[in-house]
N, C-alpha and C positions, 0 to 999 in steps of 0.2 A: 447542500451546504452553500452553492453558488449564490442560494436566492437568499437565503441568511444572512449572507456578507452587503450582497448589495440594500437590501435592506437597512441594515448594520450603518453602510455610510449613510444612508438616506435621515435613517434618525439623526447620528451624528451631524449632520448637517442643520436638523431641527434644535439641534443645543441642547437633544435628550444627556445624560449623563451615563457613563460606563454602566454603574451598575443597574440603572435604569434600562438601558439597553439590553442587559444581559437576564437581567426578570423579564424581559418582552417577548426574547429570543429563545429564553431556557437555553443558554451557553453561558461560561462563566465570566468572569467581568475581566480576567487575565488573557480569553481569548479577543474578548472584546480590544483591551487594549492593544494587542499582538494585532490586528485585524487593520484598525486605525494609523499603526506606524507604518506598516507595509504599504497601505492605501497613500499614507503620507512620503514615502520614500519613493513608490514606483507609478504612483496612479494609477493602480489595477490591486483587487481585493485576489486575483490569482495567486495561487502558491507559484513560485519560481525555485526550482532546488538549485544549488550550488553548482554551478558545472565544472567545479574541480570532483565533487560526489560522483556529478551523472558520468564524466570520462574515467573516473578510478572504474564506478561499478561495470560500464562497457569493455575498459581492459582486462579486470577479472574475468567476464565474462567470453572475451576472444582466448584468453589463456584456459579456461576449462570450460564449455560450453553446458557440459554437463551436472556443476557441482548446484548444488541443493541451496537455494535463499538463505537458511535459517543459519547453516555453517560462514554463506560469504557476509550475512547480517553481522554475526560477532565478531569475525574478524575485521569487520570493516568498521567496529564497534556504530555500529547506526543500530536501528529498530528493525524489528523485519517488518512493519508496514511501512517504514520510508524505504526500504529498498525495493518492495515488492510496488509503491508506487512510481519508484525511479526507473523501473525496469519495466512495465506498465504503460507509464502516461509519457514520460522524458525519452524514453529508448526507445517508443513502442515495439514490443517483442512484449511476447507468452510466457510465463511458465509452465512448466508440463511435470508433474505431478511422478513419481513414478511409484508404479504400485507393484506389488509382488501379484507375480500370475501362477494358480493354480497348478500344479505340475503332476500329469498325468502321466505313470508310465505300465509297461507291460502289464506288473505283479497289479498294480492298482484299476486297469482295467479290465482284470481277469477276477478283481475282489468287489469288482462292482456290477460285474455280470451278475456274479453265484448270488450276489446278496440281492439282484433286482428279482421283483414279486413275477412271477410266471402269469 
Protein backbone atom coordinates (compact mmCIF):
# COMPACT_ATOMS: atom_id res chain seq x y z
CA UNK A 1 0.00 0.00 0.00
CA UNK A 2 3.26 2.19 0.73
CA UNK A 3 3.88 2.21 -3.09
CA UNK A 4 0.09 3.11 -3.92
CA UNK A 5 0.29 6.11 -1.76
CA UNK A 6 3.49 7.36 -2.97
CA UNK A 7 2.41 6.92 -6.26
CA UNK A 8 -1.05 8.56 -5.37
CA UNK A 9 1.11 12.00 -4.54
CA UNK A 10 3.11 11.44 -7.64
CA UNK A 11 -0.01 11.79 -9.87
CA UNK A 12 -1.57 14.16 -7.76
CA UNK A 13 1.30 16.35 -8.44
CA UNK A 14 0.75 15.67 -12.39
CA UNK A 15 -2.84 17.47 -11.86
CA UNK A 16 -4.36 13.84 -12.45
CA UNK A 17 -7.76 14.15 -10.82
CA UNK A 18 -9.14 11.94 -7.63
CA UNK A 19 -11.11 9.86 -9.49
CA UNK A 20 -8.77 9.47 -12.16
CA UNK A 21 -6.31 8.45 -9.74
CA UNK A 22 -8.43 6.02 -8.07
CA UNK A 23 -9.22 4.05 -11.69
CA UNK A 24 -5.16 4.09 -12.00
CA UNK A 25 -4.81 2.73 -8.58
CA UNK A 26 -8.10 0.52 -8.27
CA UNK A 27 -8.61 2.25 -4.67
CA UNK A 28 -11.66 4.50 -4.25
CA UNK A 29 -11.59 8.02 -4.89
CA UNK A 30 -12.61 8.65 -0.76
CA UNK A 31 -9.28 7.07 -0.04
CA UNK A 32 -7.76 8.98 -2.51
CA UNK A 33 -8.95 12.10 -1.09
CA UNK A 34 -8.19 10.75 2.71
CA UNK A 35 -4.52 10.07 1.31
CA UNK A 36 -4.07 13.73 -0.29
CA UNK A 37 -5.22 15.52 3.16
CA UNK A 38 -2.90 13.56 5.28
CA UNK A 39 -0.13 14.11 2.75
CA UNK A 40 -1.33 17.84 2.82
CA UNK A 41 -1.36 18.14 6.74
CA UNK A 42 1.72 16.01 7.78
CA UNK A 43 4.09 15.63 4.60
CA UNK A 44 4.18 11.86 4.83
CA UNK A 45 1.47 9.42 3.06
CA UNK A 46 2.19 7.17 6.55
CA UNK A 47 -0.81 6.36 8.70
CA UNK A 48 -0.06 8.07 12.24
CA UNK A 49 -2.73 6.75 14.90
CA UNK A 50 -3.75 9.04 17.57
CA UNK A 51 -1.55 8.71 20.60
CA UNK A 52 -4.26 9.24 22.90
CA UNK A 53 -5.46 5.34 21.02
CA UNK A 54 -2.01 4.01 20.99
CA UNK A 55 -1.59 5.01 25.36
CA UNK A 56 -5.36 4.02 26.14
CA UNK A 57 -4.66 0.54 24.11
CA UNK A 58 -0.83 0.21 25.97
CA UNK A 59 -2.90 1.02 29.47
CA UNK A 60 -5.38 -1.67 28.79
CA UNK A 61 -2.91 -3.61 27.94
CA UNK A 62 -0.55 -3.29 31.34
CA UNK A 63 -3.99 -3.73 33.25
CA UNK A 64 -4.75 -7.33 31.56
CA UNK A 65 -1.97 -8.57 29.49
CA UNK A 66 -3.87 -11.25 28.67
CA UNK A 67 -7.41 -10.26 27.46
CA UNK A 68 -8.24 -11.15 23.68
CA UNK A 69 -8.12 -7.96 20.91
CA UNK A 70 -11.60 -8.49 19.75
CA UNK A 71 -13.25 -8.05 23.43
CA UNK A 72 -10.60 -4.76 24.15
CA UNK A 73 -11.59 -3.68 20.10
CA UNK A 74 -15.27 -3.15 21.33
CA UNK A 75 -14.88 -1.79 24.29
CA UNK A 76 -12.53 0.51 23.04
CA UNK A 77 -15.29 0.99 20.39
CA UNK A 78 -12.22 0.96 17.43
CA UNK A 79 -12.08 -2.03 14.74
CA UNK A 80 -10.26 -4.87 15.58
CA UNK A 81 -7.75 -4.16 12.56
CA UNK A 82 -6.98 -0.62 13.93
CA UNK A 83 -6.23 -2.22 17.15
CA UNK A 84 -4.53 -5.24 16.15
CA UNK A 85 -2.37 -2.52 13.99
CA UNK A 86 -1.94 -0.30 17.11
CA UNK A 87 -0.63 -3.07 18.94
CA UNK A 88 1.55 -4.37 15.95
CA UNK A 89 3.15 -1.46 14.18
CA UNK A 90 2.68 1.64 17.22
CA UNK A 91 3.35 -0.66 20.28
CA UNK A 92 5.37 -3.18 18.69
CA UNK A 93 4.25 -6.37 20.69
CA UNK A 94 2.72 -9.72 19.35
CA UNK A 95 -0.39 -11.07 19.82
CA UNK A 96 -0.61 -14.67 20.89
CA UNK A 97 -3.54 -16.53 19.86
CA UNK A 98 -4.71 -18.89 22.37
CA UNK A 99 -5.82 -22.18 21.43
CA UNK A 100 -7.59 -24.98 23.45
CA UNK A 101 -4.92 -28.00 23.98
CA UNK A 102 -6.06 -31.36 23.46
CA UNK A 103 -6.36 -33.05 26.92
CA UNK A 104 -5.37 -36.41 27.43
CA UNK A 105 -6.09 -38.21 30.56
CA UNK A 106 -5.75 -41.70 32.08
CA UNK A 107 -9.39 -43.14 30.97
CA UNK A 108 -8.60 -41.68 27.42
CA UNK A 109 -5.06 -43.05 27.05
CA UNK A 110 -6.26 -46.38 28.14
CA UNK A 111 -9.19 -45.88 25.08
CA UNK A 112 -6.72 -45.20 22.69
CA UNK A 113 -4.46 -48.00 23.50
CA UNK A 114 -7.45 -50.86 23.22
CA UNK A 115 -8.70 -48.98 20.03
CA UNK A 116 -4.89 -48.91 18.35
CA UNK A 117 -4.54 -51.56 15.40
CA UNK A 118 -2.03 -54.37 16.84
Amino acid sequence: MESKRSALIDLSSRRFGNTKIADMLGISHQAVYAIKKRYAASGSVKRQAEQANVDAVQKEIEENPVRCMRPMAKAMSTSRESMERIVKEDLGMQSRARRKKHLINNSTKRGEIEEAPQ
